[in-house]
C-alpha positions as a Markdown table, in Angstrom:
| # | Residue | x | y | z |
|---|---|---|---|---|
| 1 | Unk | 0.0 | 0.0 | 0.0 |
| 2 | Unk | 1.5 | 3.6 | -1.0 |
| 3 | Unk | 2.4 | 6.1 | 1.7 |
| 4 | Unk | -0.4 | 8.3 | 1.0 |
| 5 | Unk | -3.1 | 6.0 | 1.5 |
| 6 | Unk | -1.1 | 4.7 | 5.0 |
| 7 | Unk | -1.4 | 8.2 | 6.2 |
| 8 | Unk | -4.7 | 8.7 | 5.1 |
| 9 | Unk | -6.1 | 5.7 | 6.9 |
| 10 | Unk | -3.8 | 5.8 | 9.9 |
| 11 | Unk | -6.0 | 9.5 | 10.4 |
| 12 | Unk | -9.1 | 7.5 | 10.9 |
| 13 | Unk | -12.7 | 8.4 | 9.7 |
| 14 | Unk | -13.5 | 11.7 | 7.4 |
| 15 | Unk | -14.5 | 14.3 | 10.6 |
| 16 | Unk | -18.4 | 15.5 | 11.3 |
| 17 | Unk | -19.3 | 18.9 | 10.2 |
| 18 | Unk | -18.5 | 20.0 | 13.3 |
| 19 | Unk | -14.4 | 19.7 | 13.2 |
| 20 | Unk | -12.6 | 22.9 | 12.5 |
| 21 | Unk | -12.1 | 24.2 | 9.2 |
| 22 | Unk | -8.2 | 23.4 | 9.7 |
| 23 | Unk | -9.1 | 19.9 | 10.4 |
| 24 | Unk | -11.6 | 19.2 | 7.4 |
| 25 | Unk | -8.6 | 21.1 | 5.3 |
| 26 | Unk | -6.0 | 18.9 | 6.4 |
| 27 | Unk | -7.4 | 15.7 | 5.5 |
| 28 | Unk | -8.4 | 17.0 | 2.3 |
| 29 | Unk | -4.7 | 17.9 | 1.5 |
| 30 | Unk | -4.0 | 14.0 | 2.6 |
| 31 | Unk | -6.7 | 13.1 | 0.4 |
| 32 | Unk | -5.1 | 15.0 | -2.3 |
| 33 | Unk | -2.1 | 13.9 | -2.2 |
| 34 | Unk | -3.3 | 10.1 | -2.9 |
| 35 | Unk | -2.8 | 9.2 | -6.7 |
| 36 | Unk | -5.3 | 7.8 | -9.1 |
| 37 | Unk | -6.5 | 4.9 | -9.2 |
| 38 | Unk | -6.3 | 2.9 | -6.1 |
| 39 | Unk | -5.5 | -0.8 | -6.1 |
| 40 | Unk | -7.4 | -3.2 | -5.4 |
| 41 | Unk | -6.6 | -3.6 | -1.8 |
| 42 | Unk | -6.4 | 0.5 | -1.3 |
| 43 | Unk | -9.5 | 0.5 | -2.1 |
| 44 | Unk | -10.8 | -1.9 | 0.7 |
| 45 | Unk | -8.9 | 0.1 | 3.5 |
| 46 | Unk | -10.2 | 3.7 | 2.1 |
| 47 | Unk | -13.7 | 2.3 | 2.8 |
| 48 | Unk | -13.1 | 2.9 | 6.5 |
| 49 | Unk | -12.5 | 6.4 | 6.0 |
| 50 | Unk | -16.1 | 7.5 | 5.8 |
| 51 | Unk | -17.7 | 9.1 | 8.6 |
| 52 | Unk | -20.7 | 10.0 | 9.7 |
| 53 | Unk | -21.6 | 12.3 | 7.5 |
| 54 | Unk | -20.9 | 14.1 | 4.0 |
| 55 | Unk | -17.6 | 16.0 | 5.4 |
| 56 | Unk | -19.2 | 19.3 | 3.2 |
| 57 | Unk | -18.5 | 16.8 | -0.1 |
| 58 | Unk | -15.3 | 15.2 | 1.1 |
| 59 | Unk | -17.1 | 12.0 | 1.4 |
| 60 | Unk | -18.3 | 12.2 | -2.2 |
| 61 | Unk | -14.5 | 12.9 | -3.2 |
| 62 | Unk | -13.7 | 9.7 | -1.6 |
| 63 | Unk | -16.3 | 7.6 | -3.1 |
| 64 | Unk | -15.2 | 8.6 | -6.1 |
| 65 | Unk | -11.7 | 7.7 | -5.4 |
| 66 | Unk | -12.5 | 4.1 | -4.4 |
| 67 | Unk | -14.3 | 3.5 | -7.4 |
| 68 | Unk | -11.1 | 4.3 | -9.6 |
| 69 | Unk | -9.6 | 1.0 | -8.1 |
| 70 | Unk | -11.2 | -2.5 | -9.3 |
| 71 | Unk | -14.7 | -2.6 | -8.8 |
| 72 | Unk | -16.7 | -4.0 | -6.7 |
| 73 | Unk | -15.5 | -3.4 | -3.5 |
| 74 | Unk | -18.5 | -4.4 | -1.2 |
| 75 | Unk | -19.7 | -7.3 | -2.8 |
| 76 | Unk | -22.3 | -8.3 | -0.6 |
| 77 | Unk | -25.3 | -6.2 | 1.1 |
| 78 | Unk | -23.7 | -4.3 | 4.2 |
| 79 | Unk | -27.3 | -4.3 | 5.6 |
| 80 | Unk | -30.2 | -1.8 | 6.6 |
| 81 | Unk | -27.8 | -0.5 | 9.5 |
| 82 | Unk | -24.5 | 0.0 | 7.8 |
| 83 | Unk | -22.8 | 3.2 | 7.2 |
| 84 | Unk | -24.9 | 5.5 | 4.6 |
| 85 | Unk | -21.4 | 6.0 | 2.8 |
| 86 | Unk | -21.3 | 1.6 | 2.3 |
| 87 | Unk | -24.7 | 1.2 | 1.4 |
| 88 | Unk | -24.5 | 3.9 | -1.4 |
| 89 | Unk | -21.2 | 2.3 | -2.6 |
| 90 | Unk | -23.0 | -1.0 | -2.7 |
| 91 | Unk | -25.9 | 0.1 | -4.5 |
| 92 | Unk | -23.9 | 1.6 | -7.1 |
| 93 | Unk | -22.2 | -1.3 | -7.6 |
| 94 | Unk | -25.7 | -3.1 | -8.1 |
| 95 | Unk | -27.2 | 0.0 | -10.2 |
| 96 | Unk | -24.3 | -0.4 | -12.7 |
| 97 | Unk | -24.5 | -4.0 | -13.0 |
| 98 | Unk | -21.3 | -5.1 | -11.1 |
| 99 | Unk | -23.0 | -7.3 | -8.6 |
| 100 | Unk | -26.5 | -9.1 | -8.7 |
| 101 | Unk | -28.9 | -7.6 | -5.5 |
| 102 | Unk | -29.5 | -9.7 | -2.4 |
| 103 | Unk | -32.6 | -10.0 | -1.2 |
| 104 | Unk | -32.2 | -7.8 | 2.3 |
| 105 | Unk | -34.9 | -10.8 | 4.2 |
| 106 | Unk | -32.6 | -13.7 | 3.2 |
| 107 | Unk | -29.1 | -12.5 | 2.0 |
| 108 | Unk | -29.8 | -14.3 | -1.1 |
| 109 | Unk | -29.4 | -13.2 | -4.8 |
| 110 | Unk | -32.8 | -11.7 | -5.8 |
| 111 | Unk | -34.7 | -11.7 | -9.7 |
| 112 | Unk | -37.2 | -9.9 | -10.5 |
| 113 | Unk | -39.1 | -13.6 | -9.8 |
| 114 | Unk | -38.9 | -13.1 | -6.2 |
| 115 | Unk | -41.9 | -13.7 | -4.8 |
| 116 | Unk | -41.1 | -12.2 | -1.3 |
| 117 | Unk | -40.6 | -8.7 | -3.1 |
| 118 | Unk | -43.2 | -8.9 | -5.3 |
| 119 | Unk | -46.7 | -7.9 | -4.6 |
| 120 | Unk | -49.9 | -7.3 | -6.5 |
| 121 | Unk | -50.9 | -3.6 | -5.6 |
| 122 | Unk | -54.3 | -2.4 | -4.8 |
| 123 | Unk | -54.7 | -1.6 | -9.0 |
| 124 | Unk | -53.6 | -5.1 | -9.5 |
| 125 | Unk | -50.3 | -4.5 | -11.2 |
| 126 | Unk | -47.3 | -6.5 | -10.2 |
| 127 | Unk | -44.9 | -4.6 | -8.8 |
| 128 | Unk | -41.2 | -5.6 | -7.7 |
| 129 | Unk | -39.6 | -2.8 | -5.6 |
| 130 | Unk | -36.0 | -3.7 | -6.9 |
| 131 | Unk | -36.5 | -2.4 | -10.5 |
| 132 | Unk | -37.0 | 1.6 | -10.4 |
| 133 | Unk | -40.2 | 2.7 | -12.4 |
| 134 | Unk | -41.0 | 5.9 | -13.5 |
| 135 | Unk | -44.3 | 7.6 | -12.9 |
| 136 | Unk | -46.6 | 8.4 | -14.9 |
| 137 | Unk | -49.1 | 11.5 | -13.8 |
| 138 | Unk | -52.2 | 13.0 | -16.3 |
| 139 | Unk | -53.4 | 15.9 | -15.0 |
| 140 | Unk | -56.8 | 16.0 | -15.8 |
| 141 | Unk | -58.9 | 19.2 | -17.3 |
| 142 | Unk | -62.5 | 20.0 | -16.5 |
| 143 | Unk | -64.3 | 19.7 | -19.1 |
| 144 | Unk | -67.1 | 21.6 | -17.5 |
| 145 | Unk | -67.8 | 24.1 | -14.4 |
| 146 | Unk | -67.9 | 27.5 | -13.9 |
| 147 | Unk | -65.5 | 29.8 | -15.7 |
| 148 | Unk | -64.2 | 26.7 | -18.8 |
């Protein structure tokens, strides 16, 4: 592992927003100083870095720097009570077609068979809440009433 990433991780976690401004810009310097891409195993240490919140975009930053090293690096669903920063990372993963979603109820791989996430709504469609759907809305014009 380079020097720069040792020092970067030796630090700990990104701060809160409530470190001092000379804190938040002395990580960032670290950050900066870290070239592009990360390896493989980089990567994996750099995902203990996030903290508990966005670090005003620093967190972002980071994201985007362990996903220049080989992707994916959670493989598996870090699970409803994991890090914000790990669950995004996973998801992307899964949104760009890295990794196949588990099923959060049975850390198994889920298909858009899965008949524990689908359900037949009120309208009876079937809906699966792993594919994203857009929504349709018609606004509707009286075609009578005062005033039309």
């Amino acid at each position: 592992m380079r020097p720069e990433v040792q020092a970067f991780v030796a630090d700990g976690p990104l701060p809160d927003w409530d470190a001092s401004e000379e804190e938040i810009d002395r990580r960032v310097e670290q950050f900066e100083a870290i070239p592009k891409p990360v390896t493989g195993e980089e990567a994996r240490v750099l995902v203990s870095c996030f903290g508990p919140d966005d670090c005003y975009g620093v967190a972002w930053t980071l994201l985007h720097l362990i996903e220049t090293g080989p992707n994916p690096v959670l493989t598996t669903d870090p699970g409803p009570h994991a890090n914000e920063w790990h669950r995004r990372l996973y998801d992307r993963a899964v949104n760009g077609g890295l990794i196949p979603r588990t099923c959060r109820h049975s850390n198994v791989r889920c298909l858009p068979s899965c008949a524990y996430h689908q359900k037949i709504t009120p309208a009876g469609n079937l809906f699966d809440p792993h594919v994203p759907r857009s929504v349709e809305i018609r606004l509707l014009r009286p075609t009578a009433g005062p005033g039309l």
